[in-house]
DOLUM-242872 format. One record per residue (C-alpha): x, y, z; residue in three letters. Coordinates in Angstrom, 1 decimal. Layout:
BEGIN
X;Y;Z;Ala
...
// end
This chain:
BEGIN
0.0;0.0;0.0;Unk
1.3;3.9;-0.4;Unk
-0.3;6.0;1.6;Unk
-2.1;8.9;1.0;Unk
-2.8;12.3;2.0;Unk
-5.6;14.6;0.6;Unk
-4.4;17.8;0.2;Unk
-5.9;21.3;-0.9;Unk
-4.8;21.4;-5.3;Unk
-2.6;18.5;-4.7;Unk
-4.5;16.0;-5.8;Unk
-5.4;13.0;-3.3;Unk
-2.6;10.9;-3.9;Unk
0.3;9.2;-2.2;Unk
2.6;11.1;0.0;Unk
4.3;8.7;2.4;Unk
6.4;10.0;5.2;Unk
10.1;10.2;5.2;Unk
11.5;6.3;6.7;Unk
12.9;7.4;10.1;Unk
14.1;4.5;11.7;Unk
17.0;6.0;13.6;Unk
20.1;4.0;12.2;Unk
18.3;4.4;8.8;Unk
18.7;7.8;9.1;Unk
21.6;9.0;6.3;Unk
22.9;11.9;9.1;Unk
26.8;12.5;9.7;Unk
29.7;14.5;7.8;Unk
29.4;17.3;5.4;Unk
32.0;17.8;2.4;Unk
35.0;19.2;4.5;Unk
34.9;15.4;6.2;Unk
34.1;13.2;3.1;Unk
35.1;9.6;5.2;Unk
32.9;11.2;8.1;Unk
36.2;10.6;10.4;Unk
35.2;13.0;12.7;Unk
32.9;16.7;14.2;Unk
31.4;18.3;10.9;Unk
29.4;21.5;12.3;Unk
30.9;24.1;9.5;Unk
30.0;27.3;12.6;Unk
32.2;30.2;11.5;Unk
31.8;31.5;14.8;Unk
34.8;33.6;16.2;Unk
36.7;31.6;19.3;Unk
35.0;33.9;22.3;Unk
31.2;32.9;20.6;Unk
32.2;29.2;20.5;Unk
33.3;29.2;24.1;Unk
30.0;30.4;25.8;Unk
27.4;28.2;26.8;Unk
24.1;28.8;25.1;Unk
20.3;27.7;26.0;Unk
18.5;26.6;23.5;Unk
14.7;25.5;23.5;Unk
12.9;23.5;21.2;Unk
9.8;22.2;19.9;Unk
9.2;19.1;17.4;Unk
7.3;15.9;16.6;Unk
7.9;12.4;17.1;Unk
6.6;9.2;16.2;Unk
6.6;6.3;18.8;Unk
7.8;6.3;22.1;Unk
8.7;9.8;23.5;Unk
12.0;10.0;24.8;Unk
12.8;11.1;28.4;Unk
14.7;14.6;29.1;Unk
17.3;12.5;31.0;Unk
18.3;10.5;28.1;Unk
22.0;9.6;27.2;Unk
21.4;11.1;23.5;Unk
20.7;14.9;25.1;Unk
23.6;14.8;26.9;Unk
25.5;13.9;23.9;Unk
24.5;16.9;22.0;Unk
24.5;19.2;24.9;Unk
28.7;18.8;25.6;Unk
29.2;18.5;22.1;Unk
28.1;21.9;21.1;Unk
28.3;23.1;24.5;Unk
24.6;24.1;24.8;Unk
21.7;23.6;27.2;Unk
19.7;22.0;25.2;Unk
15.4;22.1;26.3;Unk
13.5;20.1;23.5;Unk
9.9;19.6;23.7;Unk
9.1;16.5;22.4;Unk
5.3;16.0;21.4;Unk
3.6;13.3;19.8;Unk
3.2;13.7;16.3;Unk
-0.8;12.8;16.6;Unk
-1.4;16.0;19.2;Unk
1.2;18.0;16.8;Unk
-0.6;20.1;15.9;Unk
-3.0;21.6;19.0;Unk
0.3;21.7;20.5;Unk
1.8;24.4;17.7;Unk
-1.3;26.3;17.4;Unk
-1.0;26.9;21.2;Unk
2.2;27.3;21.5;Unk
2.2;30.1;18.4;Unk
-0.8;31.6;20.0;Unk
1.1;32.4;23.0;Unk
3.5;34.8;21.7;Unk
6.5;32.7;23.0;Unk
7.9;30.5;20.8;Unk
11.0;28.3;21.5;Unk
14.3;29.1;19.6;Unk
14.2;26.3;16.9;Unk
10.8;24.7;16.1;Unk
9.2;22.4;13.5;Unk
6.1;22.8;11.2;Unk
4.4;20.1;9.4;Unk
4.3;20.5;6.1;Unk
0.9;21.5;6.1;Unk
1.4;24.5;8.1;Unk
3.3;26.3;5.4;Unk
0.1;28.3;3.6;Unk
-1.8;28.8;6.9;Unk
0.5;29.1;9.9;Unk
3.7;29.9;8.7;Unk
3.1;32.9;6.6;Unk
0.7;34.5;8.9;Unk
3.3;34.4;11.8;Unk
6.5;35.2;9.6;Unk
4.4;38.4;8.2;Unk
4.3;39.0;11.9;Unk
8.0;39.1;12.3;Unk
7.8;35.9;14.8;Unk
10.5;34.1;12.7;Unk
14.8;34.9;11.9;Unk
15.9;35.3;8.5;Unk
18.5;33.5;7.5;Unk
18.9;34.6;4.1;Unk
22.9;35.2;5.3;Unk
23.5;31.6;7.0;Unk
22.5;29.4;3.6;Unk
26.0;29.3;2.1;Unk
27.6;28.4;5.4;Unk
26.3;25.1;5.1;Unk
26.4;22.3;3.0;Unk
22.9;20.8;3.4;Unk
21.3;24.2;2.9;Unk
23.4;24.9;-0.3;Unk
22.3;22.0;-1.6;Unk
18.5;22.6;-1.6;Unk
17.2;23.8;-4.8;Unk
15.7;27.4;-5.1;Unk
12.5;26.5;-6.0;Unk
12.2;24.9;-2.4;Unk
13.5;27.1;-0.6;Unk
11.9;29.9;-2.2;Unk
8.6;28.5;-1.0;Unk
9.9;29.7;2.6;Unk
10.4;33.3;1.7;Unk
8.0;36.3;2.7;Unk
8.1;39.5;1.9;Unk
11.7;38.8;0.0;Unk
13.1;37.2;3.0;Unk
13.9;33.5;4.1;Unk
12.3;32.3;7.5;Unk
11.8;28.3;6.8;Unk
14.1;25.4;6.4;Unk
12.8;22.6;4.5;Unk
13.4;19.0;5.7;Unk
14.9;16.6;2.7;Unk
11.5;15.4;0.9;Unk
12.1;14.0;-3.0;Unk
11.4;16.0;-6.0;Unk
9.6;12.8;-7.9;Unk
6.0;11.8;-7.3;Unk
4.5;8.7;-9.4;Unk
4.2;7.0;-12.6;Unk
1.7;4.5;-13.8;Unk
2.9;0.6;-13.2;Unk
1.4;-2.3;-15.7;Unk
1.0;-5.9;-15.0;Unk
4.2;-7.5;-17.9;Unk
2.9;-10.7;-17.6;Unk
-0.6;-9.6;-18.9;Unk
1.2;-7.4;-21.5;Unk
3.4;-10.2;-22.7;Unk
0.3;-12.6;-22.4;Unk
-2.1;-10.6;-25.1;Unk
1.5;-9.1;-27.2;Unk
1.1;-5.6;-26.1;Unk
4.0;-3.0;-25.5;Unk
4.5;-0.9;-23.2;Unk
1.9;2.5;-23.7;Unk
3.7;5.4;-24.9;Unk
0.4;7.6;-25.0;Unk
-2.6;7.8;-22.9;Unk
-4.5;6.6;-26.2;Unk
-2.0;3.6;-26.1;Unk
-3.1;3.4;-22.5;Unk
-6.7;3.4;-22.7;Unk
-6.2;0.2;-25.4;Unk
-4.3;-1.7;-22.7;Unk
-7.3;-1.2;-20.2;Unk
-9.7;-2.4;-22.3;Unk
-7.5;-4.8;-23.5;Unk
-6.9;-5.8;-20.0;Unk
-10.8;-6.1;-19.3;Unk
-11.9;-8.0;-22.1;Unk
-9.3;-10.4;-23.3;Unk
-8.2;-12.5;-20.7;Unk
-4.9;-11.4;-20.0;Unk
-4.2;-13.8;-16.8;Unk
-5.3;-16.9;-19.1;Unk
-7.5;-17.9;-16.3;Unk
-10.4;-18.6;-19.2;Unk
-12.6;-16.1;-16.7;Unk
-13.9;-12.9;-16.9;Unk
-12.5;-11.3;-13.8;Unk
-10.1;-8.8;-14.8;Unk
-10.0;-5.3;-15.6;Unk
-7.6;-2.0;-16.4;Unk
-7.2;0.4;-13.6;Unk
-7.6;0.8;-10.1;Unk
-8.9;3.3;-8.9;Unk
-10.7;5.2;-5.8;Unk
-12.8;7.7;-4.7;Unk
-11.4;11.4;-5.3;Unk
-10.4;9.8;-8.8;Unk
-7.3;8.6;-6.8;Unk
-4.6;7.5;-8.5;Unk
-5.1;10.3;-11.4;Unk
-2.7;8.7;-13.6;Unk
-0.8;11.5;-13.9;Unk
2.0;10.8;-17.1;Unk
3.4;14.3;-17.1;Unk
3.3;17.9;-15.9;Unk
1.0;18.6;-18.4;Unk
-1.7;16.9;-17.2;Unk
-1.0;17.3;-13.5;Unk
-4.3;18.4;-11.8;Unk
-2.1;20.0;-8.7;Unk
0.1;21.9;-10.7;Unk
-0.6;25.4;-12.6;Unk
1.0;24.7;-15.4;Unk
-1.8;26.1;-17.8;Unk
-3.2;29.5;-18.6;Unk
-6.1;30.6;-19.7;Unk
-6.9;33.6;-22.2;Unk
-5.8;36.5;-20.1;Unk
-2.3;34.9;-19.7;Unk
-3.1;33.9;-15.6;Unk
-2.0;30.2;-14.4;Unk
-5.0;28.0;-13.8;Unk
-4.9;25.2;-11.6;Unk
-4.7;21.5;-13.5;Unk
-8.2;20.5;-12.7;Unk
-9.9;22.8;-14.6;Unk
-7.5;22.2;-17.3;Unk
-8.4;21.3;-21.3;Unk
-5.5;18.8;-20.6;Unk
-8.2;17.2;-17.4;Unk
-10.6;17.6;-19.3;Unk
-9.1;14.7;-21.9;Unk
-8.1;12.8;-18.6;Unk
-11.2;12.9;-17.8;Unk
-12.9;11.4;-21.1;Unk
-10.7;8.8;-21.5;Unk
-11.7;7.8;-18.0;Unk
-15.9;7.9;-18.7;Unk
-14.5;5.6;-21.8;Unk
-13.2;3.1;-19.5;Unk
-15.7;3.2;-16.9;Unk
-18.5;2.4;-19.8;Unk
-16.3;-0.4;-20.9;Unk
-15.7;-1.7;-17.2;Unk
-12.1;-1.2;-17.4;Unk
-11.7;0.9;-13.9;Unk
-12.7;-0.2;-10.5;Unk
-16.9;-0.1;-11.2;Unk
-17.1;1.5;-7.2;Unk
-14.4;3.9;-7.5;Unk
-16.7;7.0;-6.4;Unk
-16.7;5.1;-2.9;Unk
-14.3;3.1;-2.4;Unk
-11.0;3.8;0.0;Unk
-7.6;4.0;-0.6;Unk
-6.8;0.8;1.2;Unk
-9.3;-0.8;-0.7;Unk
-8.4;0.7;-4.3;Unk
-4.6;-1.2;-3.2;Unk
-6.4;-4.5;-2.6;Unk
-7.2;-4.4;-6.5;Unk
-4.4;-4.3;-7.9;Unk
-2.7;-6.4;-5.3;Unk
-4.8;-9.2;-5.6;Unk
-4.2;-9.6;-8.7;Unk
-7.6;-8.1;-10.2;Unk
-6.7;-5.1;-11.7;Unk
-3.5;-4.4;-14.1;Unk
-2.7;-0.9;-13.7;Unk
-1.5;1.1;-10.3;Unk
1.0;3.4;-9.3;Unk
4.4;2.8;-8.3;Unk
7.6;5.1;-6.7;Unk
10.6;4.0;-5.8;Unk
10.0;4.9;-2.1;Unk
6.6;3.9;0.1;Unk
5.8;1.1;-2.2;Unk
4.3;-1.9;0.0;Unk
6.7;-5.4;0.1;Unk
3.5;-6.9;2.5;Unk
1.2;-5.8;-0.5;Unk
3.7;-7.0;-3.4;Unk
4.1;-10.4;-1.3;Unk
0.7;-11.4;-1.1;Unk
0.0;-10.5;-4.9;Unk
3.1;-13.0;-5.8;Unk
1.6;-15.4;-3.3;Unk
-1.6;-15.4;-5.8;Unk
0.3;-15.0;-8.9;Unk
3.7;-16.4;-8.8;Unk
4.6;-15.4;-12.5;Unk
3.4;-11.8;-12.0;Unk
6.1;-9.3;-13.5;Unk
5.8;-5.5;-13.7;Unk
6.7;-2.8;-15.7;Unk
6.5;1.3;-15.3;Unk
5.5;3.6;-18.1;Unk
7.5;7.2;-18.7;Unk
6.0;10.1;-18.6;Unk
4.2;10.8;-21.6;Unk
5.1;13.4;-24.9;Unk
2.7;16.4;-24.2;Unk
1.2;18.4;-27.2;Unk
3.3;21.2;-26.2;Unk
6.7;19.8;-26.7;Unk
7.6;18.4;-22.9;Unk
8.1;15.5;-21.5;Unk
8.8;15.1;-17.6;Unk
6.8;15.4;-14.2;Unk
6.1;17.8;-11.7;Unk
8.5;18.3;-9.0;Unk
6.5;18.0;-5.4;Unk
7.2;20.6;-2.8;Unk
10.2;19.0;-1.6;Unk
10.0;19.0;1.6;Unk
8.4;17.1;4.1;Unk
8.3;19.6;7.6;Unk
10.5;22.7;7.7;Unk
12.1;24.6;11.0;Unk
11.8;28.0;12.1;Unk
14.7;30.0;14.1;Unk
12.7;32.7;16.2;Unk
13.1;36.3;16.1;Unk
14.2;36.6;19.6;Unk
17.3;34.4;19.3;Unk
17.8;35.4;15.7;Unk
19.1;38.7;17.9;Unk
22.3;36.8;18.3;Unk
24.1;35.6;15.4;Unk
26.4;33.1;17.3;Unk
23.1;31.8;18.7;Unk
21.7;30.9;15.4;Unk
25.3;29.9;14.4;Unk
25.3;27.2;17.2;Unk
21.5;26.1;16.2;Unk
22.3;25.7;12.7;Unk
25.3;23.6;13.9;Unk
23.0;21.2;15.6;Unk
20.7;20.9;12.4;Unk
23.3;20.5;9.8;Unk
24.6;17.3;11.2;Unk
21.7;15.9;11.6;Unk
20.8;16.9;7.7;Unk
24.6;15.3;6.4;Unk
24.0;12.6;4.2;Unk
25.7;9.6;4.7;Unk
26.3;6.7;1.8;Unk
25.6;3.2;2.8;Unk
29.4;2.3;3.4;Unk
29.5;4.9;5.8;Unk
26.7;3.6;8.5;Unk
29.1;2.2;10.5;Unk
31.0;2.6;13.8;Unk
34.4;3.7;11.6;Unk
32.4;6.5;10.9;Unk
32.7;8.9;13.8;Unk
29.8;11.4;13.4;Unk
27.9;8.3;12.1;Unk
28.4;6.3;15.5;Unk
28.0;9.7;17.3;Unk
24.3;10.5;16.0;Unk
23.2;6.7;16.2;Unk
24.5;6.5;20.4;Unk
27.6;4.4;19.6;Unk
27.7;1.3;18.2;Unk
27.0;-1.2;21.2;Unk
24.7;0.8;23.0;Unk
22.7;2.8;20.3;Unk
23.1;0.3;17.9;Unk
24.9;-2.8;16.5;Unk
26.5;-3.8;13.4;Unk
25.1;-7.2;12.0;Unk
26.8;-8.8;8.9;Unk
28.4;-5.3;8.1;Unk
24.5;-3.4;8.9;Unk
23.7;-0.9;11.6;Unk
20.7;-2.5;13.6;Unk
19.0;0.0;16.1;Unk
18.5;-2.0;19.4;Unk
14.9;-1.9;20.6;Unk
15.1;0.1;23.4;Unk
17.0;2.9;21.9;Unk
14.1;4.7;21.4;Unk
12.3;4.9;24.4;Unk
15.4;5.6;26.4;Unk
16.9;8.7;24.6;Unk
20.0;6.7;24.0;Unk
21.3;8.4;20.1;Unk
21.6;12.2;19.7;Unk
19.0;11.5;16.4;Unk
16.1;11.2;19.3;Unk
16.3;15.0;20.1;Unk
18.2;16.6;17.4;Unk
15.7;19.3;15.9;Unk
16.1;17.6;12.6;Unk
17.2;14.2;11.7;Unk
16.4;14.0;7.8;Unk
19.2;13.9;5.4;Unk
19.8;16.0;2.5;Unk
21.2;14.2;-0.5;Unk
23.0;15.7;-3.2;Unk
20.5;13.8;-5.3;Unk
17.4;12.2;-4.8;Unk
19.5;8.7;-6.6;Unk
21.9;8.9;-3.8;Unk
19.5;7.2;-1.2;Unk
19.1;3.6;-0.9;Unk
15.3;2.6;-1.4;Unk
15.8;-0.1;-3.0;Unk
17.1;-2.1;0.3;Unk
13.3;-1.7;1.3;Unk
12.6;-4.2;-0.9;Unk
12.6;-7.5;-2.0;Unk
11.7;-9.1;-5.9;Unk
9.7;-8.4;-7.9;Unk
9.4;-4.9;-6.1;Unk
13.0;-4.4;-5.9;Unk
13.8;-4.5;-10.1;Unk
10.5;-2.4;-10.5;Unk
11.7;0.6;-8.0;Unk
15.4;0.6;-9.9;Unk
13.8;1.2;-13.0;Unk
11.8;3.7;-12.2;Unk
14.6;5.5;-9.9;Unk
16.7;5.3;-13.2;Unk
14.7;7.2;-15.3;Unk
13.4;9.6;-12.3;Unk
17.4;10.2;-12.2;Unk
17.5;11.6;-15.6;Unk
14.1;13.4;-15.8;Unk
13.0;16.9;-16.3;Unk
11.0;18.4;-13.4;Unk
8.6;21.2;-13.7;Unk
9.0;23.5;-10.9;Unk
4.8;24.1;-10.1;Unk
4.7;28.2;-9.5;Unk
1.9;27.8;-7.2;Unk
4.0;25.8;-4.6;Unk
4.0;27.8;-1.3;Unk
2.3;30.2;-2.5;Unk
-0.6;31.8;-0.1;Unk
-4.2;32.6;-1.2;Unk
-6.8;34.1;1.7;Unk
-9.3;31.9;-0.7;Unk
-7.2;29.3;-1.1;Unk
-7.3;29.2;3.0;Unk
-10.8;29.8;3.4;Unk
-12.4;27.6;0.6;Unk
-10.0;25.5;-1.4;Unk
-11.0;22.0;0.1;Unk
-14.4;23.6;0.0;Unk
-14.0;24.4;-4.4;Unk
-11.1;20.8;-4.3;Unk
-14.2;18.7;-3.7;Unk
-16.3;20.6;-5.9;Unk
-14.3;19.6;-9.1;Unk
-13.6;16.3;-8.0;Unk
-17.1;15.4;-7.0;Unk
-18.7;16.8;-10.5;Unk
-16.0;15.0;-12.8;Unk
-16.3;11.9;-10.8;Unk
-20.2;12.3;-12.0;Unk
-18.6;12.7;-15.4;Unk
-16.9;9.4;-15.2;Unk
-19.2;7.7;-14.1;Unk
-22.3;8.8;-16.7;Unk
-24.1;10.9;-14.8;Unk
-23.2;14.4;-16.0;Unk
-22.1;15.0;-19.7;Unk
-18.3;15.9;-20.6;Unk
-20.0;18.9;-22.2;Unk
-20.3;20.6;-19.2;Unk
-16.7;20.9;-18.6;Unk
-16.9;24.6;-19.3;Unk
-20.1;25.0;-17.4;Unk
-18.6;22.9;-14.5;Unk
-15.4;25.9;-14.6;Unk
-18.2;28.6;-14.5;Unk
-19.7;27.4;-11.8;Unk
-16.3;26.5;-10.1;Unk
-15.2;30.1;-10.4;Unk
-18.2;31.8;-9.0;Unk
-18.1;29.4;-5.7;Unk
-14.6;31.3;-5.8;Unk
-12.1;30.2;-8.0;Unk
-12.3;33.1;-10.2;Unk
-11.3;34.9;-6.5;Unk
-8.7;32.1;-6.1;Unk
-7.1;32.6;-9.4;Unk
-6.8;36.3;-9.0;Unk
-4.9;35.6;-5.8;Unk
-2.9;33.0;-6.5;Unk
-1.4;35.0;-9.4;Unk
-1.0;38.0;-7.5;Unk
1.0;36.4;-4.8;Unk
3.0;34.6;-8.7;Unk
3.9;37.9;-9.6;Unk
5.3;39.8;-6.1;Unk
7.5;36.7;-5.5;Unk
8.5;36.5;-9.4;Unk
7.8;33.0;-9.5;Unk
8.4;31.7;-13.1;Unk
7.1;28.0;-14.2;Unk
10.3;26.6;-15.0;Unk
11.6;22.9;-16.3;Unk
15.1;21.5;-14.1;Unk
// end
């Protein structure tokens, strides 16, 4: 299963959190220290800074067991960069109550997290209020924060300035996965073309292609919310604003001429019983068991978040099954790639009051970056001093078991690994192919994520101009005019309301708001000179 996570103009699909098991974690030595031999805090703090003793307060999230303020781990970071170090720990599941309260009450600790959702509603509103440190000056001081690309980190600017730093999330998002053993079964290639595409459904749904001699297959799986959208390139993305209308203004995706196609072809299939016939209610879970039980052909695969459990049980049934992944589609305009996500799962704030003192935000910044080093896989070990360090030493944090670091079970609970209360523990890669998914799983899954992380690894990424941008509509109504589309073009799939109302469907979209929403959405474009943009 990949998990999902409705969110307002992204569409309903798939965002799994970041693995952080704590020896998983790729933390340790920046570029100055490339065998990670030893201490890789880059602070260009004069001597007299370095020698006082700072407090430092802090507020995250975590999942599982909630350390204790006595663990071994705290102490670790507090003599190594001689602070007092006061985290708040909260459970990820009251997160959120937590923050608002905490925000609400006018004193905020020094370094604190934000869940990704906060960044449209939250953040801006309390950075506008000057609650927030800019750091525009301290991003070249460090090698994780050089290494994040603009379009991220210009999501965390207001009013010209920085105030956010974005925790390591991938640029990719998903591609459409095919049953090869049905393919191979009927002779079909691999779809270049949604037309292509829609054959293989059919084909899928009417010819047999398990050889069964039954009747009791079909194309794609699918859910409510028209979850997965099959998305085979920027072009048709329904989260990104990659079109414009007449007056020049980016529209969101779902209102797009390109949906609109999408869309068709879908009321197509569903008339020749080629996607999941109770899509319009089913839930995510169940839209997995389809495909995974070997009744439906076509998903959606990733090289990260994929389920083995899921892929297991589907062999289990169907020991010959094989898989393939299709690449993004050619779009009438000339490109061919998909749209980069946010990229960035969470972000921390310094606050205003100890962005005051330099050395202060220096020594915070310290405690971040080497927690967001990358580490390659032959460098989680205990030769690896920062790597051993941030894990709690091997023997006691963790062990090494035929050449892998294991985290022992009670490391956790017990605080015993700096990684426990560091205010960030995700990795920044060079390069979203530097990171190891694949040792999540096993074959068939294990071939299928390499391929698709091989041509992720060479693709062109369009850089959505609406990502962190803030809208009082957006705010106020956009799950409100989000369901709206999705609930009138699920009636369009399914036969009850005629494809040619797509324009009447927009007119009555824009006057719930959208028209309001567009307006803002490309103001707030223009002040921060966001330009849609292919890397």
């Amino acid at each position: 299963m990949i998990r999902t996570n409705a969110k307002v103009w992204i569409y309903p699909a798939i965002l799994t959190l970041l693995a952080t098991s704590v020896v998983g974690c790729s933390s340790g030595s920046d570029k100055k220290d490339p065998e990670g031999s030893g201490t890789s805090s880059p602070s260009t703090a004069p001597a007299s800074d370095a020698n006082k003793k700072y407090t430092i307060t802090g507020m995250r999230y975590v999942y599982g067991d909630v350390p204790g303020l006595d663990g071994r781990g705290l102490k670790m970071i507090n003599e190594k960069f001689n602070v007092d170090y006061k985290p708040n720990l909260v459970p990820q599941g009251s997160y959120d109550e937590k923050l608002t309260a905490t925000l609400a009450s006018g004193t905020i600790p020094d370094v604190m997290l934000f869940q990704t959702g906060d960044l449209t509603s939250k953040f801006n509103k309390f950075a506008k209020q000057g609650a927030f440190a800019p750091l525009d000056e301290y991003i070249d001081q460090y090698p994780t924060l050089k290494r994040i690309p603009k379009y991220v980190l210009d999501q965390f600017r207001v009013n010209g300035k920085l105030y956010g730093i974005p925790q390591y999330y991938p640029k990719f998002g998903f591609t459409t996965i095919i049953r090869k053993d049905w393919l191979d079964n009927l002779g079909l290639k691999v779809p270049t073309s949604y037309e292509e595409l829609k054959q293989v459904a059919i084909a899928f749904t009417k010819n047999d292609p398990d050889k069964n001699g039954k009747n009791d297959t079909y194309g794609f799986a699918m859910g409510k919310d028209i979850n997965p959208p099959f998305t085979q390139g920027a072009y048709w993305e329904p989260g990104a604003w990659y079109h414009k209308d007449a007056q020049g203004r980016f529209i969101p995706g779902l209102i797009s001429n390109a949906r609109k196609d999408i869309v068709a072809m879908f009321a197509d299939l569903y008339k020749e019983g080629a996607i999941t016939r109770d899509f319009a209610t089913i839930d995510w879970a169940n839209t997995n068991k389809e495909f995974y039980s070997g009744i439906a052909g076509i998903f959606i695969g990733t090289p990260r978040g994929m389920s083995q459990a899921y892929m297991d049980g589907l062999v289990k049934i169907n020991p010959q099954a094989k898989f393939v992944h299709v690449e993004q589609f050619k779009a009438p305009d000339g490109y061919q790639g998909m749209s980069a996500g946010g990229g960035f799962a969470g972000f921390e704030v310094i606050s205003a009051e100890a962005g005051k003192d330099k050395a202060k935000v220096r020594r915070i910044l310290d405690m971040l970056e080497i927690g967001r080093t990358f580490f390659p896989d032959d460098k989680k070990n205990d030769k690896n001093a920062d790597f051993d360090w941030l894990n709690g030493n091997v023997g006691t944090g963790y062990d090494m078991v035929n050449g892998l670091p294991v985290v022992r079970k009670e490391t956790a609970p017990q605080g015993l690994y700096p990684l426990a209360y560091l205010p960030d523990g995700i990795a920044w890669p060079e390069k979203d192919s530097d990171v190891n998914y694949l040792s999540a799983y096993q074959e068939p899954l294990k071939q299928l994520a390499a391929d698709i992380m091989k041509s992720y690894s060479t693709m062109k990424y369009y850089a959505n101009p609406a990502n962190g941008i803030v809208s009082e509509t957006l705010i106020s109504k956009g799950a409100e005019l989000n369901k709206y589309l999705y609930d009138e073009q699920t009636k369009m799939i399914a036969g009850q309301r005629p494809i040619a109302d797509w324009d009447k469907m927009v007119a009555e979209w824009k006057a719930k708001g959208g028209e309001q929403l567009i307006k803002e959405m490309n103001a707030e474009i223009k002040i921060k000179d966001v330009k849609e943009a292919w890397n």
